[in-house]
ZAMARGU-4260 file (C-alpha; in steps of 0.2 Angstrom, whole numbers, plus 5000, padded with zeros to 4 digits):
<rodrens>
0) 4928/4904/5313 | 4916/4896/5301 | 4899/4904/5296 | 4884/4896/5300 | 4872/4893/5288
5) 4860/4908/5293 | 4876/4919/5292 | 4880/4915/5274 | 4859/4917/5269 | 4864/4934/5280
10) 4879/4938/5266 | 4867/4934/5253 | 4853/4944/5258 | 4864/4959/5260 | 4870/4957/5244
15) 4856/4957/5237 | 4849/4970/5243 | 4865/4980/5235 | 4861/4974/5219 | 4843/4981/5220
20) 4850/4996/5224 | 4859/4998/5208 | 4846/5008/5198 | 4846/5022/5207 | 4864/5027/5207
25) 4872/5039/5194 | 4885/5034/5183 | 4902/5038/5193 | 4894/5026/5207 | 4887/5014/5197
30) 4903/5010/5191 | 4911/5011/5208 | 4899/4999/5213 | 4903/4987/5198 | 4922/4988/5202
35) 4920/4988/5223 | 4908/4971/5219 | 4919/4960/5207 | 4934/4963/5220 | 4921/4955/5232
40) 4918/4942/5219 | 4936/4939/5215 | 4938/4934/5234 | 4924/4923/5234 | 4931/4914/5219
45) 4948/4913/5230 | 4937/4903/5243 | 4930/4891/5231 | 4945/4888/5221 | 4953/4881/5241
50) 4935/4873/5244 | 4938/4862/5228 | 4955/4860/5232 | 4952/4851/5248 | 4937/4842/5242
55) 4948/4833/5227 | 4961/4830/5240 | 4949/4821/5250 | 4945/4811/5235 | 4960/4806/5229
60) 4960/4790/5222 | 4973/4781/5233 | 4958/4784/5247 | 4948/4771/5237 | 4930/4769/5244
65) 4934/4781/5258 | 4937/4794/5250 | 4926/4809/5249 | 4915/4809/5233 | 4917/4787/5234
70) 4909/4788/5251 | 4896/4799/5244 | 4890/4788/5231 | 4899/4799/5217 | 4910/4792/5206
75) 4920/4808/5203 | 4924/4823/5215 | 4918/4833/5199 | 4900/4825/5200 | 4903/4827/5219
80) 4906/4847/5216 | 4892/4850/5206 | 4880/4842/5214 | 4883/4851/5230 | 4887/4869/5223
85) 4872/4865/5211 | 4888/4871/5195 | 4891/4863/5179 | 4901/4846/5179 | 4915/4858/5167
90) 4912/4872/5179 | 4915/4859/5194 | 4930/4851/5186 | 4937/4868/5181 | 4938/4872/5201
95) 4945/4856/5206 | 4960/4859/5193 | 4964/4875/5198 | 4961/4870/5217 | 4973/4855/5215
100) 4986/4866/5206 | 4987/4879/5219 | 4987/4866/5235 | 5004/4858/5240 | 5005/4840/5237
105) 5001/4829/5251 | 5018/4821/5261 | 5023/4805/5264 | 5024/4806/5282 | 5006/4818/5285
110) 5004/4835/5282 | 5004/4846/5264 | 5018/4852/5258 | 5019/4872/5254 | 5007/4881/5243
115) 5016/4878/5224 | 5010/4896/5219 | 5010/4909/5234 | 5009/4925/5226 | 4995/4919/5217
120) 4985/4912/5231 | 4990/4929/5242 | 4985/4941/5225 | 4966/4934/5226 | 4963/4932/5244
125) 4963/4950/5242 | 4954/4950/5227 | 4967/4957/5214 | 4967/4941/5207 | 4954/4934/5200
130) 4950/4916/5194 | 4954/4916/5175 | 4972/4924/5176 | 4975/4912/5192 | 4971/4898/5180
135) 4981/4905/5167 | 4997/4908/5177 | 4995/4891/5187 | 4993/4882/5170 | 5009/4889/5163
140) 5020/4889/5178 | 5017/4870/5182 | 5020/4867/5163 | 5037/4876/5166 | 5041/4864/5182
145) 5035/4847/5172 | 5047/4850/5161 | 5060/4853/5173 | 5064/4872/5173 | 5074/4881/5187
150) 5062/4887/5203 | 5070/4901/5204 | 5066/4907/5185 | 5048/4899/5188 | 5045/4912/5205
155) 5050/4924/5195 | 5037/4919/5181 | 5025/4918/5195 | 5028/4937/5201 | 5030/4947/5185
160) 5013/4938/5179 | 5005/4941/5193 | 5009/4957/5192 | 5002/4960/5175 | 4985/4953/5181
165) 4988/4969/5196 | 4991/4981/5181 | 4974/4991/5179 | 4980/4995/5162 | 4983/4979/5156
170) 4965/4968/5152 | 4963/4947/5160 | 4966/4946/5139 | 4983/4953/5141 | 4988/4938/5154
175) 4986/4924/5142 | 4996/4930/5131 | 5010/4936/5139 | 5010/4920/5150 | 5015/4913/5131
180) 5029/4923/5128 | 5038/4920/5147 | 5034/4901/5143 | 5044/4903/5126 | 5059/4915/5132
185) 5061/4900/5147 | 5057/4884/5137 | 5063/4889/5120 | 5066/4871/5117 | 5048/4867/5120
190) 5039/4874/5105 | 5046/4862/5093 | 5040/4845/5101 | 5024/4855/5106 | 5020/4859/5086
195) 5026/4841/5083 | 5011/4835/5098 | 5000/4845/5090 | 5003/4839/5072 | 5001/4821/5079
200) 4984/4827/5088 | 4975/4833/5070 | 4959/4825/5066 | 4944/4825/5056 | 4929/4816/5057
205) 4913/4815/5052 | 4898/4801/5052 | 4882/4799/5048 | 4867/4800/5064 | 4853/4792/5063
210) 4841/4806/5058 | 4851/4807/5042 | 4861/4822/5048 | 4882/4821/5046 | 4891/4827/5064
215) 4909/4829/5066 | 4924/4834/5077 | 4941/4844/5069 | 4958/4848/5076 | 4971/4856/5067
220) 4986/4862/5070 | 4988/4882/5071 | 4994/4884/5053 | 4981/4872/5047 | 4968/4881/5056
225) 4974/4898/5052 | 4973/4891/5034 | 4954/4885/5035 | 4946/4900/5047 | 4956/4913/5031
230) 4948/4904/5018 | 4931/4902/5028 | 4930/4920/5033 | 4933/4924/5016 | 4917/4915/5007
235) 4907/4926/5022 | 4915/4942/5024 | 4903/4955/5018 | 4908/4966/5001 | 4917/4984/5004
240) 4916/4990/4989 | 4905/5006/4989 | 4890/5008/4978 | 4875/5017/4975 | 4859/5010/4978
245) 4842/5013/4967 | 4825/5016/4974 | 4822/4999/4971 | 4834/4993/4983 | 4830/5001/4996
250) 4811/4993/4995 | 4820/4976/4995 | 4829/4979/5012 | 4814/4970/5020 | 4819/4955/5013
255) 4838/4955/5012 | 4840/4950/5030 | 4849/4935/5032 | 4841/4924/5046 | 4857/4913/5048
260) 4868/4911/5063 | 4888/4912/5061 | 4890/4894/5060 | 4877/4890/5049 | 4887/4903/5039
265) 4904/4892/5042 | 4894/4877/5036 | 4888/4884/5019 | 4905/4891/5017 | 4915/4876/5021
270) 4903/4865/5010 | 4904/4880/4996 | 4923/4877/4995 | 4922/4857/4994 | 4909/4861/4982
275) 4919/4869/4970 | 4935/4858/4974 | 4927/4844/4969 | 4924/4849/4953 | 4938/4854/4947
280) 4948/4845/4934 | 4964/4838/4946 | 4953/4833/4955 | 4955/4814/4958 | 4943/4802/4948
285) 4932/4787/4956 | 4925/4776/4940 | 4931/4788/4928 | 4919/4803/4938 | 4922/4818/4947
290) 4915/4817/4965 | 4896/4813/4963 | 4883/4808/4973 | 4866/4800/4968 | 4851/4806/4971
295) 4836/4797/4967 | 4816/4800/4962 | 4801/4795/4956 | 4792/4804/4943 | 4776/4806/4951
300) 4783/4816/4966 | 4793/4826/4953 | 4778/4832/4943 | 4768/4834/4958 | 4783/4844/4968
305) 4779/4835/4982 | 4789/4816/4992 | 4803/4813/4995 | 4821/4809/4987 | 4834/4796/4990
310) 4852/4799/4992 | 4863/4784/4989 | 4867/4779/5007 | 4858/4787/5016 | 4843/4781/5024
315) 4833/4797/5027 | 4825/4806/5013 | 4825/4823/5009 | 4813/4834/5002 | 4807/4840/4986
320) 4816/4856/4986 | 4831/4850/4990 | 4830/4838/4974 | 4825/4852/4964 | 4841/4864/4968
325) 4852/4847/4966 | 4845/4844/4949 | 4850/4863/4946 | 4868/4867/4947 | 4877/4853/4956
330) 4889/4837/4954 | 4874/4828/4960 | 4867/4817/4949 | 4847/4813/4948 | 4841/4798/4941
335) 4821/4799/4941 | 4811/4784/4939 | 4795/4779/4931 | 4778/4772/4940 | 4784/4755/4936
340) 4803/4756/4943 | 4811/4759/4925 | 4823/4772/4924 | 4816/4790/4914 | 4832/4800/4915
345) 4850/4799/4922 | 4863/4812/4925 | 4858/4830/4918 | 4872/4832/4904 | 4859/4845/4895
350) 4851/4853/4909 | 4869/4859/4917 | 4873/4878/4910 | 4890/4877/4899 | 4905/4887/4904
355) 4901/4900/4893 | 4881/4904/4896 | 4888/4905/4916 | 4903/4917/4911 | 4888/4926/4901
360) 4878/4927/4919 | 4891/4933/4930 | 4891/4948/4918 | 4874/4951/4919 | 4870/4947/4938
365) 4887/4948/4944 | 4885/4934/4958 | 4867/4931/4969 | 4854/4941/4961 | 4847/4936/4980
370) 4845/4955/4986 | 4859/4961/5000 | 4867/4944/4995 | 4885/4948/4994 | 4891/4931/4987
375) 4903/4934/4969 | 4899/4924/4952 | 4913/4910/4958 | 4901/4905/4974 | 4885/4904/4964
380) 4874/4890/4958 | 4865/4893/4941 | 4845/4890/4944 | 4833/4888/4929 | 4820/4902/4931
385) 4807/4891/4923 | 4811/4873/4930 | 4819/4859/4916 | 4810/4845/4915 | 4815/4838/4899
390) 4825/4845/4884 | 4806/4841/4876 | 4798/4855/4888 | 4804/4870/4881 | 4799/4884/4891
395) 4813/4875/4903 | 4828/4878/4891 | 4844/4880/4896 | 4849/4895/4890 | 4855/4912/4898
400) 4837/4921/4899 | 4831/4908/4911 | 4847/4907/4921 | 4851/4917/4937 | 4866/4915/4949
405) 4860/4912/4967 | 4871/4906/4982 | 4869/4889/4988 | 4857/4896/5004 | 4847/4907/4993
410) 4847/4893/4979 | 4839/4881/4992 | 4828/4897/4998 | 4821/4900/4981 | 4816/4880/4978
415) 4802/4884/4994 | 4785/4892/4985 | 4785/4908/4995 | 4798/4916/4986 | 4797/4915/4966
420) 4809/4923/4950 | 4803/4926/4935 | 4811/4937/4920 | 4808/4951/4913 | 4814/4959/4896
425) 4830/4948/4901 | 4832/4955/4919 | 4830/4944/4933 | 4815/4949/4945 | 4810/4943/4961
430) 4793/4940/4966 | 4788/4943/4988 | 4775/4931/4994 | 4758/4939/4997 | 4763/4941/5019
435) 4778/4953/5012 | 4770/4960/4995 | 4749/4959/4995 | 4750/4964/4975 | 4768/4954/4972
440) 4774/4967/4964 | 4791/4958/4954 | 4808/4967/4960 | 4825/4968/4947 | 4837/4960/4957
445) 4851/4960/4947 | 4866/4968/4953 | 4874/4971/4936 | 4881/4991/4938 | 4875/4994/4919
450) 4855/4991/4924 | 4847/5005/4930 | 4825/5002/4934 | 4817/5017/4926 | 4814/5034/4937
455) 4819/5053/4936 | 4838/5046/4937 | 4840/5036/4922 | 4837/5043/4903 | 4823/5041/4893
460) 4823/5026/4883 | 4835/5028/4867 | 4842/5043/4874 | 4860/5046/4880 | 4863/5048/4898
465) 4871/5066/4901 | 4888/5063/4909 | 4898/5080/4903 | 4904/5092/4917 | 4891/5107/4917
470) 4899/5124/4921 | 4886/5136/4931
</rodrens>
C-alpha cells in the first residue's frame, strides 16, 4: 500500500515532535532514543537505496528519450535524483550506485533477475544494516564476481560481512577493513595488478588561475602517499619535549595562537620541504643556478613600503610584504629598478646570512623566535631585524645581532606593521601592536634554554646560579 502524501507529512510531523522531545529525557533514554531512531533511519535509507535503484533502471540508457530522467528533461538520473529529493548531485549518485548494485539486472525476455546481495537488502529492511556498510560490502563483493570468483565463496563473503556490520562490538569502521582482508584471502592474485593500476593512475599537477593563485590535483600510490603525508606531518607536528616556561611566556600565550587551518599548514609544510630541496647542492642546475625565481620592483615602492612586485610569469602582483620576506631568506632573486627603468641591484649575494652566522642563530634562538612556534633551526628563514637596503646602510648589516630565525608563516607575518622585532642587548624581542599591548612593551622571544628574563628565579647579574643539592 503506498502512503499518501498527507501520510508521509504525518510521519514527519511525528517525528518531529520526537525530536523536540529530546531535551527532557535523562541520559539512559536519551541514548535509547538515539539508538531506537538511527535503526528507524537505517530503514528509511533501505527504501531510498531501492527508490534510486528503480529510478536508474527506468533510466537506463538503452531506453534513450523514453526513459525516466530523458523524459524529464534531465540529462542524468543523478540530476534527476537530486532535484526531486532536493540532495547533493554526489549524494544522488551515491544512491543510484548502491541502488543499481543491490537490484537484479534486467532480463532479456522481461522481468529482473534476483537480488545480487540478499542478505544485504534483508539486514537493512530491518535496519541492522545501514547504508555505508551496505556500500562497502556491495562494493567489494561485486569486485569479487567481476573478476570471476566462485558465487559460492562470494555468499559466503556476503554473510560473514554482513554479519560483522550486526556485531555491536565491531564499529561501521571495522567493515571497510575487514571487507579488505576477505577481498585479499579470495583474490590474492588481484593485489598486484591493483598496485600496478594505481602506479599507472599517479599524477601531479598544478597551473596557474587567473587571479594569480596556483591550483592542483595529486594521486599517489599508497607508498608514495604514505611517504609525502610522513614527511608533512612531520614539518607540523607540535614539539614533545618538556620544558619550563618563564613568566614571560605565559604573557605571550595571547599571541601564540596560530590562526591556520590544517591544510594551510600542509601547504606551508609541503612548500617548506620544496624549499629547502631546492637548495640544496645536488640539486639539478638550470643556467648554472639553483631553482630561482625573479622577483621584480621598483625603487620608489621599496622606499616607500608600499606597490606592488612582479614575479616573472606571473601576471598578478604581489604585495610589499611579500617582497620584503623574499628579499630576506629565500632562493628568490630581487632585482629592483630605478625611476627611469635602469637596474639598481640584482640578486642579494651580501644580504643572504652565511652558513656560519645561521649555525650561530640556531644556537641562540633555537628555531622560530615567533612565540609557541614550534618550527626547529632547519625550517627557518633568517629575517634582518633592521631591514637591508644596501650594504651602504649600515644599521641593516648582515650580521648575527640583527638576524632572527622565523618560520616561513611567521616570516611573512612579521613583514605586515602590526607586529615589529627589535633587539636587545643581543636577544631577540617582540614588539605587540597597540590593540594587544597599549604601552608595547618588547617581549624576549628567544627560545635559547641558556636565556633566562630577570625575576626572583634567576641570579643577580655576575653571580653564580646556586645548583648544589641543599640538605635540610
Amino acid at each position: 500500500m503506498q502512503p499518501t502524501p498527507s501520510e508521509f507529512r504525518e510521519i514527519a510531523a511525528r517525528f518531529s515532535a520526537w525530536g523536540d522531545s529530546a531535551a527532557a529525557l535523562d541520559d539512559g533514554a536519551l541514548l535509547a532514543f538515539a539508538a531506537a531512531f538511527d535503526q528507524v533511519a537505517r530503514v528509511v535509507g533501505a527504501v531510498q537505496t531501492r527508490v534510486a535503484g528503480e529510478i536508474g533502471a527506468r533510466s537506463r540508457s538503452e531506453l534513450g528519450e523514453d526513459g525516466l530522467s530523458r523524459s524529464q528533461n534531465f540529462s542524468t538520473p543523478a540530476k534527476l535524483l537530486a532535484a526531486v529529493t532536493r540532495t547533493s548531485t554526489r549524494e544522488a549518485k551515491a544512491r543510484l550506485d548502491l541502488g543499481e548494485r543491490m537490484r537484479g539486472a534486467e532480463l532479456l525476455g522481461g522481468g529482473v533477475a534476483p537480488d545480487p546481495f540478499p542478505l544485504v537488502r534483508e539486514a537493512m529492511s530491518r535496519g541492522e544494516v545501514g547504508v555505508e556498510c551496505a556500500a562497502v560490502i556491495t562494493a567489494e563483493c561485486a569486485a569479487l564476481v567481476k573478476r570471476g570468483t566462485d558465487p559460492v565463496l562470494v555468499s559466503e563473503a556476503e554473510e560473514h560481512l554482513v554479519a560483522a556490520a550486526r556485531n555491536p562490538l565491531l564499529t561501521v569502521d571495522d567493515v571497510p577493513r575487514l571487507a579488505v582482508r576477505i577481498r585479499e584471502s579470495l583474490d590474492p592474485d588481484g593485489l598486484e595488478p591493483r598496485a600496478e593500476a594505481q602506479r599507472e593512475a599517479r599524477s601531479f599537477t598544478l597551473n596557474r588561475s587567473t587571479d594569480g593563485m596556483y591550483r592542483g590535483r595529486l594521486a599517489l600510490p599508497p607508498e608514495d602517499g604514505a611517504l609525502w603525508l610522513g614527511a608533512l606531518q612531520a614539518m607540523i607536528s607540535p614539539r614533545t619535549t618538556p620544558r619550563f616556561r618563564s613568566e614571560d611566556e605565559f604573557v605571550t600565550e595571547t599571541i601564540t595562537a596560530d590562526p591556520r587551518t590544517l591544510p594551510q599548514k600542509m601547504a606551508d609544510a609541503a612548500t617548506g620541504l620544496i624549499a629547502r630541496a631546492a637548495g640544496a647542492p645536488e640539486m639539478p642546475h638550470l643556467a648554472g643556478a639553483t631553482t630561482t625565481v625573479n622577483v621584480h620592483v621598483s625603487v620608489a615602492d621599496l622606499e616607500s613600503g608600499r606597490g606592488p612586485g612582479w614575479i616573472d610569469g606571473i601576471d598578478e602582483p604581489v604585495p610589499m610584504s611579500t617582497v620584503e620576506r623574499l628579499r630576506c631568506h629565500s632562493p628568490q632573486v630581487v632585482t629592483v629598478f630605478g625611476h627611469h627603468g635602469e637596474v639598481l641591484h640584482h640578486g642579494k649575494a651580501r644580504r643572504l646570512f652565511s652558513p656560519a652566522q645561521n649555525r650561530a642563530l640556531a644556537a641562540r634562538d633555537g628555531g622560530c623566535v615567533w612565540p609557541g612556534c614550534d618550527r626547529p633551526p632547519s625550517g627557518c628563514e633568517t629575517h634582518h631585524v633592521e631591514e637591508w637596503r644596501s650594504p651602504a646602510h649600515p644599521p641593516g648589516r648582515t650580521d648575527v645581532e640583527n638576524g632572527v630565525l622565523l618560520c616561513r608563516f611567521h616570516h611573512a607575518r612579521i613583514h605586515k606593521p602590526a607586529w615589529r622585532l627589535t633587539m636587545r642587548h643581543g636577544v631577540p624581542h617582540i614588539v605587540p601592536p597597540r590593540w594587544r599591548d597599549p604601552s608595547q612593551t618588547p617581549i624576549p622571544v628567544t627560545r635559547r634554554r641558556t636565556f633566562a628574563p630577570e625575576s626572583r628565579f634567576t641570579s643577580a647579574p655576575g653571580s653564580r646560579p646556586d645548583t648544589e643539592r641543599r640538605t635540610v
